[in-house]
N, CA, C and O atoms as a Tinker XYZ file with bonds, in Angstrom:
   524  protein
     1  N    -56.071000   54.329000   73.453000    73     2
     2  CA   -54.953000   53.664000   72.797000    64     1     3
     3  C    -54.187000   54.713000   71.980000    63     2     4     5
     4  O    -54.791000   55.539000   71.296000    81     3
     5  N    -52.664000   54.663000   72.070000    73     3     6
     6  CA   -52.069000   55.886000   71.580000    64     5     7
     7  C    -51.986000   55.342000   70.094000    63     6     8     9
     8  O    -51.883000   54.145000   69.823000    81     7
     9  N    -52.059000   56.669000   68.887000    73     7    10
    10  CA   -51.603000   56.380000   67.533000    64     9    11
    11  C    -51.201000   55.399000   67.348000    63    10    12    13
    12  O    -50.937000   54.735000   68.350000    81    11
    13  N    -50.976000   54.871000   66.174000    73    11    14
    14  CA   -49.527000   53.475000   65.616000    64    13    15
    15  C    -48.665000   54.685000   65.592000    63    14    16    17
    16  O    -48.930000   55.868000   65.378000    81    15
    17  N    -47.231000   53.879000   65.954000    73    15    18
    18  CA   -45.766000   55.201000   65.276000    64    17    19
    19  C    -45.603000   54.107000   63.798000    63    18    20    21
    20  O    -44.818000   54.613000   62.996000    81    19
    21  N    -45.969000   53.250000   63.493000    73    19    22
    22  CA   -45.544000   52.566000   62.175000    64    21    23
    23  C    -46.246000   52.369000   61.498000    63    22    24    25
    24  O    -47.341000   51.867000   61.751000    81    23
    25  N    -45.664000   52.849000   59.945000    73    23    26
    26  CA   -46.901000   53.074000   58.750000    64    25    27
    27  C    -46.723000   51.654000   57.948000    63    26    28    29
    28  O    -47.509000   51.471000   57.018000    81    27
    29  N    -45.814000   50.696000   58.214000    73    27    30
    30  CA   -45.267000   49.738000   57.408000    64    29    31
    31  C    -44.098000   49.141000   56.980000    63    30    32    33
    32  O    -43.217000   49.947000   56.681000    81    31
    33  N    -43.791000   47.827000   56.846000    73    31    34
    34  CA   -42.432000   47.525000   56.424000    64    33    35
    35  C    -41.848000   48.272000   55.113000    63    34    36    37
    36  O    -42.303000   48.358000   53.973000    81    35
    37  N    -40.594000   48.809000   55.742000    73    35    38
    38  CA   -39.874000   49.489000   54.661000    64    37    39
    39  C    -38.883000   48.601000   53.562000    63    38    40    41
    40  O    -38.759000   48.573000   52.338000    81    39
    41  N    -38.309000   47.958000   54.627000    73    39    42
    42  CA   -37.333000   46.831000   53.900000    64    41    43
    43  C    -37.187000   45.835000   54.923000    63    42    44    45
    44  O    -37.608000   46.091000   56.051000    81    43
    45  N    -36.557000   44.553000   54.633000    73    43    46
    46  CA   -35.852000   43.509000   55.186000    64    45    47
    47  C    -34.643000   43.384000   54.886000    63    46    48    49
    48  O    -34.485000   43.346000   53.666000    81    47
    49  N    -33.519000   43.287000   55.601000    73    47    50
    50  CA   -32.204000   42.981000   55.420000    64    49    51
    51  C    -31.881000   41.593000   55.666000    63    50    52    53
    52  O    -32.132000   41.048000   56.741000    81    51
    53  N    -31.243000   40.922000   54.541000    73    51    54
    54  CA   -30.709000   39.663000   54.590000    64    53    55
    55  C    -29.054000   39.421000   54.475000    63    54    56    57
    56  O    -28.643000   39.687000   53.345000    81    55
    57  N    -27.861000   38.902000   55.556000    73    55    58
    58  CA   -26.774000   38.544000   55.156000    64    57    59
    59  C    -27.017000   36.792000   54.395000    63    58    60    61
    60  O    -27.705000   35.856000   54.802000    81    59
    61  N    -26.141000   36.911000   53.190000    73    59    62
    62  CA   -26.102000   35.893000   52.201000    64    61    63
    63  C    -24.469000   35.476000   52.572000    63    62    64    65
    64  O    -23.587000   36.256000   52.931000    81    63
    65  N    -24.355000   33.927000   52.359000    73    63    66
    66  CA   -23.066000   33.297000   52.545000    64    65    67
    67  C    -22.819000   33.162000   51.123000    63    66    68    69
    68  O    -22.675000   31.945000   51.234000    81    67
    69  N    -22.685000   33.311000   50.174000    73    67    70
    70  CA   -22.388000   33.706000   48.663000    64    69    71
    71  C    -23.712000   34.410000   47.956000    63    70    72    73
    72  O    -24.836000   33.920000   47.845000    81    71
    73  N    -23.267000   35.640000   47.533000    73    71    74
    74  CA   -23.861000   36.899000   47.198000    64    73    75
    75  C    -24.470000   36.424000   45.375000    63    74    76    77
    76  O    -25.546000   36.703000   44.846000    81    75
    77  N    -23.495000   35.781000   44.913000    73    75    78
    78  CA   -24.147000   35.756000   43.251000    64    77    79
    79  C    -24.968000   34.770000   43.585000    63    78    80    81
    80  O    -26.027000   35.253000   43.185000    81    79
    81  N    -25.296000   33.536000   44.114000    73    79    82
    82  CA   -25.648000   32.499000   44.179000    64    81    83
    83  C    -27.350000   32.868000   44.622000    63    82    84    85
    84  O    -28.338000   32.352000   44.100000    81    83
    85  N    -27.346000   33.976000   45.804000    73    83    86
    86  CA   -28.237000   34.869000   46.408000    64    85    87
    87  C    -28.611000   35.808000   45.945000    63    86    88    89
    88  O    -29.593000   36.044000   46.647000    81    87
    89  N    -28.544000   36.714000   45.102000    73    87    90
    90  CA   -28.434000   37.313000   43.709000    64    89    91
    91  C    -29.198000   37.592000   42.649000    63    90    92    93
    92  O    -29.756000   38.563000   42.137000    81    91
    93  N    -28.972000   35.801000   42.381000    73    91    94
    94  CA   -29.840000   35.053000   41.759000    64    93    95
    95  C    -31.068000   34.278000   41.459000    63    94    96    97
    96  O    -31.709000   34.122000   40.420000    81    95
    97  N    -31.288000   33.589000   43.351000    73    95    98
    98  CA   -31.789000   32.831000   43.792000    64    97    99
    99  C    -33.125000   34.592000   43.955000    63    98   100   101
   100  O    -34.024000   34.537000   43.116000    81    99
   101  N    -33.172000   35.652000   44.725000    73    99   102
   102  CA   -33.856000   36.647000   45.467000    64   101   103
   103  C    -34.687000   37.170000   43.573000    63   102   104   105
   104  O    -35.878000   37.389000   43.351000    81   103
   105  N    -33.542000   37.213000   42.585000    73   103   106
   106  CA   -33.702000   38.293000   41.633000    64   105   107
   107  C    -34.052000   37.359000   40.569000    63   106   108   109
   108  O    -34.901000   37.720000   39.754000    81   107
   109  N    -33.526000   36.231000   40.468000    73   107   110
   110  CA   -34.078000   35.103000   38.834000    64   109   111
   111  C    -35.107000   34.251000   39.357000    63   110   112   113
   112  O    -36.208000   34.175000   38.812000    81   111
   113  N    -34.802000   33.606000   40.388000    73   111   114
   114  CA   -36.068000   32.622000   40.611000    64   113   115
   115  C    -37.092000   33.033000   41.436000    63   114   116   117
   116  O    -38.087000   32.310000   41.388000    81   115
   117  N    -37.147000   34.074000   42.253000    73   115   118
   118  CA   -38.242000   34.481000   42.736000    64   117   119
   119  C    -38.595000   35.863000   41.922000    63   118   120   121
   120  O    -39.703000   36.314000   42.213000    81   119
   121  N    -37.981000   36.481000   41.124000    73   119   122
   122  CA   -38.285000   37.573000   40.516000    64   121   123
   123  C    -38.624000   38.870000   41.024000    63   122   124   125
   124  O    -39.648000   39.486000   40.728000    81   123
   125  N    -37.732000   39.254000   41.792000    73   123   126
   126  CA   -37.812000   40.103000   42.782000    64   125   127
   127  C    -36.767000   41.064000   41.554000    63   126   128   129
   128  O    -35.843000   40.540000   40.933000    81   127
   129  N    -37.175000   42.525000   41.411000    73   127   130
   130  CA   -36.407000   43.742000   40.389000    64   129   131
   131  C    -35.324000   44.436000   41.416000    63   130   132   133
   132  O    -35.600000   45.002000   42.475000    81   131
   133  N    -33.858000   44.226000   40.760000    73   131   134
   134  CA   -33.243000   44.904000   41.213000    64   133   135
   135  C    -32.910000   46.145000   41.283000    63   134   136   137
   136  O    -32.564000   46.521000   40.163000    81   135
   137  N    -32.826000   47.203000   42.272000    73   135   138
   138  CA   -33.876000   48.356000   42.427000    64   137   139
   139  C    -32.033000   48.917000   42.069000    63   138   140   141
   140  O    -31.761000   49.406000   40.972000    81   139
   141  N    -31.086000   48.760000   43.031000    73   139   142
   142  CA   -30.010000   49.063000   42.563000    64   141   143
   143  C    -28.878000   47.964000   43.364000    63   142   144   145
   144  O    -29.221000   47.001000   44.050000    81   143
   145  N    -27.509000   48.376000   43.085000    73   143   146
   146  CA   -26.666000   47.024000   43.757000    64   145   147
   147  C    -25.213000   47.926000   43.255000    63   146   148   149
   148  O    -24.748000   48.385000   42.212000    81   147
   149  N    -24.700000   47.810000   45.306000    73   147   150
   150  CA   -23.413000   48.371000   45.192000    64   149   151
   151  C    -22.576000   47.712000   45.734000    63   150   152   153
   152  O    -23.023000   46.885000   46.529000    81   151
   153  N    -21.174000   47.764000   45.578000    73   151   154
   154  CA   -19.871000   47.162000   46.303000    64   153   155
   155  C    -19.564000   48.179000   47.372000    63   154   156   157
   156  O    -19.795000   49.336000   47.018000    81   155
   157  N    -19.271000   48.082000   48.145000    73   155   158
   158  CA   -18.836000   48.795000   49.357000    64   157   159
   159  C    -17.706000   48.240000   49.565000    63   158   160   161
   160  O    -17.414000   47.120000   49.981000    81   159
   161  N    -17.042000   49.190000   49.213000    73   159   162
   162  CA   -15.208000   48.633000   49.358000    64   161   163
   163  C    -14.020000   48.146000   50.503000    63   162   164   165
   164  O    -13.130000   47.328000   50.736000    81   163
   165  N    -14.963000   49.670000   51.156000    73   163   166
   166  CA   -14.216000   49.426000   52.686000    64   165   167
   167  C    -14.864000   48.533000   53.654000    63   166   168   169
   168  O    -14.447000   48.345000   54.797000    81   167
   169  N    -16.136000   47.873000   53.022000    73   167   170
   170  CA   -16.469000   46.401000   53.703000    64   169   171
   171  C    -16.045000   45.662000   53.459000    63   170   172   173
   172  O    -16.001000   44.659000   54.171000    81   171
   173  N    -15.429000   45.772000   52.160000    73   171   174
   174  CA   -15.775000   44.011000   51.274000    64   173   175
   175  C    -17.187000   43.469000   51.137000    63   174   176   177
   176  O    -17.523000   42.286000   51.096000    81   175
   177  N    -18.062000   44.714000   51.066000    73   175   178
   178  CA   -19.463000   43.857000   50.876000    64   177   179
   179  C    -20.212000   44.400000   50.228000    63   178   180   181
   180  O    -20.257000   45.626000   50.125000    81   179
   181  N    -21.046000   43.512000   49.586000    73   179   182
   182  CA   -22.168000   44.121000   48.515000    64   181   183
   183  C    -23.763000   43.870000   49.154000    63   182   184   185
   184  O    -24.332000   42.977000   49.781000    81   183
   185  N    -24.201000   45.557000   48.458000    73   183   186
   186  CA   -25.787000   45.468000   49.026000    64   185   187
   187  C    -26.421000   45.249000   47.370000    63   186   188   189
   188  O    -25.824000   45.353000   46.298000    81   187
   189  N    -27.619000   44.966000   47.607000    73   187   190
   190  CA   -28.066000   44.922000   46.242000    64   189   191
   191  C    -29.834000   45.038000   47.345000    63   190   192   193
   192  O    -30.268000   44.222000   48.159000    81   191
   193  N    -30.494000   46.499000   46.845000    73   191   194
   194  CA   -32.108000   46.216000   46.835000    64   193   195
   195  C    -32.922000   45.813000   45.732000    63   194   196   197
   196  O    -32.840000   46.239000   44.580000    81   195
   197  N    -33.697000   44.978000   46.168000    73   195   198
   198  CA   -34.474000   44.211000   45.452000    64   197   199
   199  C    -35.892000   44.423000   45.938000    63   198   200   201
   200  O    -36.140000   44.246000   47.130000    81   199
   201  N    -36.778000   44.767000   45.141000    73   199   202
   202  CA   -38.407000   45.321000   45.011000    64   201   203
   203  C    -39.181000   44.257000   45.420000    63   202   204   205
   204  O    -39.121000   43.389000   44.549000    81   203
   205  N    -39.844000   43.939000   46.293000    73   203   206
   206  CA   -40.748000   43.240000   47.062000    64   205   207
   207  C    -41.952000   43.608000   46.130000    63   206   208   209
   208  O    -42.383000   42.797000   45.310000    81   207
   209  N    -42.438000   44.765000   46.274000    73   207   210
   210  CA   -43.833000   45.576000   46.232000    64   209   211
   211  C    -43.933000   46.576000   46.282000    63   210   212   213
   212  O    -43.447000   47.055000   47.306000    81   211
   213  N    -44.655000   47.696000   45.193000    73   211   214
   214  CA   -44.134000   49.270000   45.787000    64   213   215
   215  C    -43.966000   49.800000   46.998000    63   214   216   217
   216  O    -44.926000   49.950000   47.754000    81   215
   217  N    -42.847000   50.113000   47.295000    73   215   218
   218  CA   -42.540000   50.542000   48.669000    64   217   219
   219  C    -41.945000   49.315000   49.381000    63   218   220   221
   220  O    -41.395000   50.037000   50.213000    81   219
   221  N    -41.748000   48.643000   49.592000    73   219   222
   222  CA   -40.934000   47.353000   50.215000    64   221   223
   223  C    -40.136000   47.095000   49.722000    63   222   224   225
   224  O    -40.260000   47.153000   48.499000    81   223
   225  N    -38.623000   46.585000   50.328000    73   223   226
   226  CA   -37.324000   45.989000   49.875000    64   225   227
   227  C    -37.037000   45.207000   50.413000    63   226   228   229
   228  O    -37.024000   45.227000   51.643000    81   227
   229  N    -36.723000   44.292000   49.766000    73   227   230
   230  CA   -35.575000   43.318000   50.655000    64   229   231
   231  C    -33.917000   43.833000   50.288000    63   230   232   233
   232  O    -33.439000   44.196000   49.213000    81   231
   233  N    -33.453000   43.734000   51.283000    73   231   234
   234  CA   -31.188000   44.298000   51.296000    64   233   235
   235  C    -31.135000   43.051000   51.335000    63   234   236   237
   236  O    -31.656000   42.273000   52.134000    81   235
   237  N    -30.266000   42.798000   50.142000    73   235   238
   238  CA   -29.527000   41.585000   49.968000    64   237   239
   239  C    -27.719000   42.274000   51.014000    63   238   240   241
   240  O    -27.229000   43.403000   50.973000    81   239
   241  N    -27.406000   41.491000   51.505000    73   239   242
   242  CA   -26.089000   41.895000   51.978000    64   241   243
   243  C    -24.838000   40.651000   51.511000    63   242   244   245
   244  O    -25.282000   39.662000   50.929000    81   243
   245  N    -23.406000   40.711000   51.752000    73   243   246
   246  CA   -22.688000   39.937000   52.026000    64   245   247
   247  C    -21.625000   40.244000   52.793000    63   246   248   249
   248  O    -21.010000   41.233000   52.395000    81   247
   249  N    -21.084000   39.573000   54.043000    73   247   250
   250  CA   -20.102000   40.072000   54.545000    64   249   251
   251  C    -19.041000   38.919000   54.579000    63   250   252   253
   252  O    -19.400000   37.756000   54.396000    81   251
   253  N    -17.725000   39.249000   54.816000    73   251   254
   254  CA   -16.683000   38.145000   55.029000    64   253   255
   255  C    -17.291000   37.638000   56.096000    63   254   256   257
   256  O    -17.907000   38.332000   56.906000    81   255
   257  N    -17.159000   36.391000   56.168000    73   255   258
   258  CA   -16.560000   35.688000   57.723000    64   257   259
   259  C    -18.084000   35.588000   58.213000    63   258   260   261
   260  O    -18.115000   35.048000   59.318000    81   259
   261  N    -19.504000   35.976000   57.689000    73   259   262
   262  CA   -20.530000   36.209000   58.662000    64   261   263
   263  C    -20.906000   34.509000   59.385000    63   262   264   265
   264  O    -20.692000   33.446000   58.802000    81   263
   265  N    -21.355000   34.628000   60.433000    73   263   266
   266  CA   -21.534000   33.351000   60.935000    64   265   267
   267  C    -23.077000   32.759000   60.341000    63   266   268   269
   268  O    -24.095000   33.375000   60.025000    81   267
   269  N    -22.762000   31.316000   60.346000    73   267   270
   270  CA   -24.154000   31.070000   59.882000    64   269   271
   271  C    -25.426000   31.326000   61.030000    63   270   272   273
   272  O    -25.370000   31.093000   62.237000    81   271
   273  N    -26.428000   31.807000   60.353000    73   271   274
   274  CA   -28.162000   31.558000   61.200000    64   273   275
   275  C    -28.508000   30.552000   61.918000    63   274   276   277
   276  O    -28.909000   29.548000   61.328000    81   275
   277  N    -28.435000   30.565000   63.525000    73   275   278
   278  CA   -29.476000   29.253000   63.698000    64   277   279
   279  C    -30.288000   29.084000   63.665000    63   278   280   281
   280  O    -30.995000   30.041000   63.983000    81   279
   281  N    -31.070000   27.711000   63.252000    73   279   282
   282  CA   -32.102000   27.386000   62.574000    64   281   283
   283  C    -32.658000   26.345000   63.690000    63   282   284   285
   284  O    -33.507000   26.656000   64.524000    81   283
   285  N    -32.000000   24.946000   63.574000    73   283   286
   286  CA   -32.850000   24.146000   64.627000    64   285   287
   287  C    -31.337000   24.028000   65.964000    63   286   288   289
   288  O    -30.126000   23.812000   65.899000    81   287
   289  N    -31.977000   24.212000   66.655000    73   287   290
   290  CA   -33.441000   24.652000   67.629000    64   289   291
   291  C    -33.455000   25.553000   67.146000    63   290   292   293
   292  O    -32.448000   25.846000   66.501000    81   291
   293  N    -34.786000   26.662000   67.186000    73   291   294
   294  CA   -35.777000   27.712000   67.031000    64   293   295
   295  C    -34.477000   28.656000   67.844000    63   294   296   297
   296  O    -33.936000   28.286000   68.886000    81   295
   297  N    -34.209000   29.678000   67.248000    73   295   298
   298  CA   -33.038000   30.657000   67.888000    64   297   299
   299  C    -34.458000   32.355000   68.146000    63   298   300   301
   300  O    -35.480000   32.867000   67.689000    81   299
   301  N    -33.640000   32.447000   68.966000    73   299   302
   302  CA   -34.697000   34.117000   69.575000    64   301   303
   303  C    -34.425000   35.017000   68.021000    63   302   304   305
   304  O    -33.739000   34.572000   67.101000    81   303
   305  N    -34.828000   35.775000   68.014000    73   303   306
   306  CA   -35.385000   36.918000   66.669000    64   305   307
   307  C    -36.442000   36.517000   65.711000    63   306   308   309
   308  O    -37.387000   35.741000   65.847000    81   307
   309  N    -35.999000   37.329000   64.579000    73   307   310
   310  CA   -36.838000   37.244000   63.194000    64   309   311
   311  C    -37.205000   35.471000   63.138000    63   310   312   313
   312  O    -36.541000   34.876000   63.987000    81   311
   313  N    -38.034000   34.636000   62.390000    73   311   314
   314  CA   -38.301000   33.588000   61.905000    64   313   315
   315  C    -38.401000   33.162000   60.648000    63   314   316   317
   316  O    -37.932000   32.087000   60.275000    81   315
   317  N    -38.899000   33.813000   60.048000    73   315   318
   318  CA   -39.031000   33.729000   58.767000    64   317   319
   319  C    -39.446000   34.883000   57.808000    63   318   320   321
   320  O    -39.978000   35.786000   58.455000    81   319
   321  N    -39.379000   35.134000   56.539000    73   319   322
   322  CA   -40.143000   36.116000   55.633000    64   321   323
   323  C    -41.231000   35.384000   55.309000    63   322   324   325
   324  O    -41.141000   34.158000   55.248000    81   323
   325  N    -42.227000   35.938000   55.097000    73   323   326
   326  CA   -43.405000   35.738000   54.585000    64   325   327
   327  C    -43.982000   36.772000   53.587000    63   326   328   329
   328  O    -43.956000   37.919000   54.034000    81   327
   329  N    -44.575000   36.621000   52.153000    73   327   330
   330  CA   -44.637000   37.269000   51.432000    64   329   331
   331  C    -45.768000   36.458000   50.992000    63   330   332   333
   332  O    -45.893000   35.235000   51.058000    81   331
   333  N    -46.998000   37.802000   50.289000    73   331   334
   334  CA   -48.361000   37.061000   50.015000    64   333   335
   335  C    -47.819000   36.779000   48.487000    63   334   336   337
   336  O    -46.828000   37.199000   47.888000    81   335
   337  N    -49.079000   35.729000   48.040000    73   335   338
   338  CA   -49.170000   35.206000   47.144000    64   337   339
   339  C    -50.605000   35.347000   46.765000    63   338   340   341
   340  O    -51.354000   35.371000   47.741000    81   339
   341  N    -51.395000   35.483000   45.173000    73   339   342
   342  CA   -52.649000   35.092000   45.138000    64   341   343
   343  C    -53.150000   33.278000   45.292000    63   342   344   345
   344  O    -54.143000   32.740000   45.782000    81   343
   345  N    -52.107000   32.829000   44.717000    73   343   346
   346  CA   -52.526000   31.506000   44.698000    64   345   347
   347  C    -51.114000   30.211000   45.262000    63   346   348   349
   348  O    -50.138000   29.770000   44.655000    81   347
   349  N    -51.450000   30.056000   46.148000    73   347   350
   350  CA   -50.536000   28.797000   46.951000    64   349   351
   351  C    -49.986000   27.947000   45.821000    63   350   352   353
   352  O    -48.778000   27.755000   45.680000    81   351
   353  N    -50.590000   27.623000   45.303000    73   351   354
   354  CA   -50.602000   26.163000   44.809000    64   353   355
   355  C    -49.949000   26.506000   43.335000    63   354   356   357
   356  O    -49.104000   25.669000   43.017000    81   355
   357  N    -50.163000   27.595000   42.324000    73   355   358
   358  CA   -49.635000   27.767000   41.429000    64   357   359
   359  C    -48.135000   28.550000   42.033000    63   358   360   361
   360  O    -47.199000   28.383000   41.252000    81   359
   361  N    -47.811000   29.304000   43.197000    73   359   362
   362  CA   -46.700000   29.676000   43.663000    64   361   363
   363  C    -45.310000   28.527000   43.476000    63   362   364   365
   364  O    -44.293000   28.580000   42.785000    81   363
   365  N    -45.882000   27.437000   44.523000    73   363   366
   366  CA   -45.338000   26.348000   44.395000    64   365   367
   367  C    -44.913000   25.283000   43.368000    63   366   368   369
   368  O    -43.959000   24.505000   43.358000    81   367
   369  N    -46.051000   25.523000   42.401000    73   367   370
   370  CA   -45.754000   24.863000   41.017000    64   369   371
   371  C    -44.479000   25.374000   40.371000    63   370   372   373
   372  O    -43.569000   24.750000   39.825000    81   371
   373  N    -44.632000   26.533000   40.555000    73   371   374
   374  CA   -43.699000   27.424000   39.387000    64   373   375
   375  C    -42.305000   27.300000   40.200000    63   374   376   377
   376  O    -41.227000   26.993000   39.691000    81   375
   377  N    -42.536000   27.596000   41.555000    73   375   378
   378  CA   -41.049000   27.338000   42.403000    64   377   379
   379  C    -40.436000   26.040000   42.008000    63   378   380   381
   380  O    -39.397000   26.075000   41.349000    81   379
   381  N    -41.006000   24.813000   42.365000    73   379   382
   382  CA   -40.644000   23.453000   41.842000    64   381   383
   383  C    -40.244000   23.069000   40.317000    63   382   384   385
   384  O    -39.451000   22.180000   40.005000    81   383
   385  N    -41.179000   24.187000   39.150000    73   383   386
   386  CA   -40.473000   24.109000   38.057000    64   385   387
   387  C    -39.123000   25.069000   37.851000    63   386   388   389
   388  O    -38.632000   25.373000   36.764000    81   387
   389  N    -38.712000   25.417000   38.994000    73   387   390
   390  CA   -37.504000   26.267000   38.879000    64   389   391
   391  C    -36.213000   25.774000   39.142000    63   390   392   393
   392  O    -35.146000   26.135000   38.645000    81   391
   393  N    -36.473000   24.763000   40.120000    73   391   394
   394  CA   -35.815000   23.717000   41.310000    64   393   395
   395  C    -36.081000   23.453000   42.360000    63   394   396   397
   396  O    -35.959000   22.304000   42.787000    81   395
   397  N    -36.717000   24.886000   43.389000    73   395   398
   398  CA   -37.013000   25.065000   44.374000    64   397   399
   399  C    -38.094000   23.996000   45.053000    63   398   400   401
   400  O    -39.269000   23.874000   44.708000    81   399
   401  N    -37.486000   23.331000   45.991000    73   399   402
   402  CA   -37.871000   22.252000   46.925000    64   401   403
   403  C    -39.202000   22.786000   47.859000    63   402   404   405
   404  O    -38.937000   23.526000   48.806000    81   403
   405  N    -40.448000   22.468000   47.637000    73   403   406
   406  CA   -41.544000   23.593000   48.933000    64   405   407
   407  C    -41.984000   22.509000   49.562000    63   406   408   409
   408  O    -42.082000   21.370000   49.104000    81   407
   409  N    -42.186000   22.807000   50.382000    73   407   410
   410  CA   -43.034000   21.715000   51.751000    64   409   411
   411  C    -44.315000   21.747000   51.303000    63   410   412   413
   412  O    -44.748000   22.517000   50.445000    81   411
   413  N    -45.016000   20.774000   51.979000    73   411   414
   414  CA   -46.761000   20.571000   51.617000    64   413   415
   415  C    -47.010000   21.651000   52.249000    63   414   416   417
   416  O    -46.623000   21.969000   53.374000    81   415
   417  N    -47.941000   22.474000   51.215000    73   415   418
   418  CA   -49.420000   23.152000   51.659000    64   417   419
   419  C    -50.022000   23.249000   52.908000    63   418   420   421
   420  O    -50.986000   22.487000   52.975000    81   419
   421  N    -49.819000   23.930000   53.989000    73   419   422
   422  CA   -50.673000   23.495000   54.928000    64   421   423
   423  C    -51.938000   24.713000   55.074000    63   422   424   425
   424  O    -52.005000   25.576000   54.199000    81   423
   425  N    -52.725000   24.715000   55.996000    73   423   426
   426  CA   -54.307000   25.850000   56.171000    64   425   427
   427  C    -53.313000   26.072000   57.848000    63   426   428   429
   428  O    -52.634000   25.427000   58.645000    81   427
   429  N    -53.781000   27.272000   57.632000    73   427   430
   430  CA   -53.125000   28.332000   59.025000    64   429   431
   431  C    -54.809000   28.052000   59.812000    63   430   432   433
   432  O    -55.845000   28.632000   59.488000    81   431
   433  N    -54.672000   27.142000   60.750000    73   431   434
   434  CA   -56.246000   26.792000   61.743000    64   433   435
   435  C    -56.504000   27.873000   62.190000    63   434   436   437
   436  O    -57.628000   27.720000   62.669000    81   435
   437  N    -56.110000   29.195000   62.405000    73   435   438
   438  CA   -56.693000   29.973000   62.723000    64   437   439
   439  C    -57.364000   31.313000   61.464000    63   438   440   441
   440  O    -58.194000   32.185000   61.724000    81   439
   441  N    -57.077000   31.210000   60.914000    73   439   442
   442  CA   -57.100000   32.328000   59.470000    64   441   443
   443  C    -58.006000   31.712000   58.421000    63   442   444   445
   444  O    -58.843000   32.391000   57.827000    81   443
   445  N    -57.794000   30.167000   58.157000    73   443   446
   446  CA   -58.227000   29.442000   57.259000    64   445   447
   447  C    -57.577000   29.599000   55.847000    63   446   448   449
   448  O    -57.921000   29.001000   54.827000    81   447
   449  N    -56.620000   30.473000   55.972000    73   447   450
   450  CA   -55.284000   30.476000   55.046000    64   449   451
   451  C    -54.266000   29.484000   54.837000    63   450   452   453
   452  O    -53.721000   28.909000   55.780000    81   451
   453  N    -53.926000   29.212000   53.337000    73   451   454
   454  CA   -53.351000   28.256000   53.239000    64   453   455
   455  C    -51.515000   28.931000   52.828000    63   454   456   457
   456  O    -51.231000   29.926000   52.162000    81   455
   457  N    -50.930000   28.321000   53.255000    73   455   458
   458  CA   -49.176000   29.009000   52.953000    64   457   459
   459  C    -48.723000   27.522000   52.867000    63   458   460   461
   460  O    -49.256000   26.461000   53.194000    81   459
   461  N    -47.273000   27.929000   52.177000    73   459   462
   462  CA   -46.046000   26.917000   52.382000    64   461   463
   463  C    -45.220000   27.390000   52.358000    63   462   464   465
   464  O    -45.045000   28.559000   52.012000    81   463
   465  N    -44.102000   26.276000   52.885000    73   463   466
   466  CA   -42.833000   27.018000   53.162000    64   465   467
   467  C    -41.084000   26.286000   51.569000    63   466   468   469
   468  O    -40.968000   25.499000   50.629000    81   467
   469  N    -40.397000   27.115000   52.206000    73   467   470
   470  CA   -39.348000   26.808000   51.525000    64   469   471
   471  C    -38.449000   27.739000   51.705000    63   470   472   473
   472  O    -38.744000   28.879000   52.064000    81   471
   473  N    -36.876000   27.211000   51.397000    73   471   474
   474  CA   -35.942000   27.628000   51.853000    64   473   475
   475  C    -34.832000   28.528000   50.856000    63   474   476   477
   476  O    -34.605000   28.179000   49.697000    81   475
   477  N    -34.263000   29.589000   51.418000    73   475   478
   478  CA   -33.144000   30.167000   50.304000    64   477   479
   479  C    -32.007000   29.647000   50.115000    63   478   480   481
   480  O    -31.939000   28.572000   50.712000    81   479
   481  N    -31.054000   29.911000   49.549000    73   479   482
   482  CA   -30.110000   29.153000   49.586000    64   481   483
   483  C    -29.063000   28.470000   50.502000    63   482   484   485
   484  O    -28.346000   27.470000   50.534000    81   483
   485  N    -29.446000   29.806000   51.384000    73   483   486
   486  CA   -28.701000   29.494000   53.106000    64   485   487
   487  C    -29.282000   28.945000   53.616000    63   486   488   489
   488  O    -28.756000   28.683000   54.698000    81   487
   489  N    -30.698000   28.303000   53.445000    73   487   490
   490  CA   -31.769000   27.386000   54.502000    64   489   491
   491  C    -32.352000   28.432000   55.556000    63   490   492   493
   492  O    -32.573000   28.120000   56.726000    81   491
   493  N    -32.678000   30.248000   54.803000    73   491   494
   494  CA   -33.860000   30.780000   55.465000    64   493   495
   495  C    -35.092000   30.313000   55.160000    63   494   496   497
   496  O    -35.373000   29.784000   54.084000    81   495
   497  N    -35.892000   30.499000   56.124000    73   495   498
   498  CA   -37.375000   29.780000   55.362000    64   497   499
   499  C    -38.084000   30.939000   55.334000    63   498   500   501
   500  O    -38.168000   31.879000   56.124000    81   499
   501  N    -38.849000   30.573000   53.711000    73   499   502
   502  CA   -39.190000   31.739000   53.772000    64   501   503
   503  C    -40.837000   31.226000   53.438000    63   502   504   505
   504  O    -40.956000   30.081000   53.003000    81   503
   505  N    -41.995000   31.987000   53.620000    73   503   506
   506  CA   -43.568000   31.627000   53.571000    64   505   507
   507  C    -44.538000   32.317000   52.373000    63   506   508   509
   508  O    -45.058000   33.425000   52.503000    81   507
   509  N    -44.650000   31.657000   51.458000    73   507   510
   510  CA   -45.932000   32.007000   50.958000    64   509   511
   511  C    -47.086000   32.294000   51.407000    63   510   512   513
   512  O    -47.684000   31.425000   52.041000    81   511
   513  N    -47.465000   33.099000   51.274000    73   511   514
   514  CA   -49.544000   33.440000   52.332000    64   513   515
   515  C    -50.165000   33.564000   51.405000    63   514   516   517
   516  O    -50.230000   34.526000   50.640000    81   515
   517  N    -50.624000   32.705000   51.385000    73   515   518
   518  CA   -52.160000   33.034000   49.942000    64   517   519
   519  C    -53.508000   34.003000   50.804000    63   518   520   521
   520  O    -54.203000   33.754000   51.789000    81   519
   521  N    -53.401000   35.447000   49.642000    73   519   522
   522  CA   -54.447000   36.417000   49.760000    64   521   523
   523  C    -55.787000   36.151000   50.107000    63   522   524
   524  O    -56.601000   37.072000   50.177000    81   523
């Protein structure tokens, strides 16, 4: 079996349909540190990285005009972010005391891991994984 060529996720890039709203939602209620955040002029668009975990980013983006994500039906690519958590259940507490709407708890039948889901402001879904 040849080497891995990949040592790990570096970043995730996200386009946002309003950037402060997303901003906010990536950097106040999930508490993600904004690492830095620029205007790009000759886009009209702003990046802003935001600290996952040492060494991981999520790119917040915004562009004019971007089309929305399809969602249902199940569209080909990426699916969701998933980001661990130590504890499911206090994740969700604290999301819900924020505003944030989470789906029931479910156990992953194969792992015996429990996650839930919930959505960003654009209706990405994104997954809790309890460690």
């Amino acid at each position: 079996m040849p080497e891995p060529l990949l040592r790990g996720i570096h970043h995730v890039a996200l386009i946002c349909s309003d950037y402060p709203r997303s901003k906010a939602f990536y950097s106040g209620t999930l508490g993600l540190r904004i690492v830095r955040e620029v205007y790009r002029e000759a886009r009209d668009s702003w990046k802003c990285d935001l600290e996952v975990s040492p060494g991981v980013q999520l790119e917040l983006f915004s562009f004019p005009g971007a089309p929305p994500r399809p969602s249902w039906p199940e569209a080909q690519g990426l699916r969701h972010l998933a980001f661990v958590v130590p504890d499911v259940d206090a994740a969700a507490a604290a999301l819900s005391a924020r505003g944030v709407a989470c789906e029931a708890v479910r156990v992953d039948e194969y792992t015996g891991k429990r996650f839930v889901f919930f959505a960003d402001p654009d209706g990405l879904p994104i997954e809790l994984y309890e460690a």
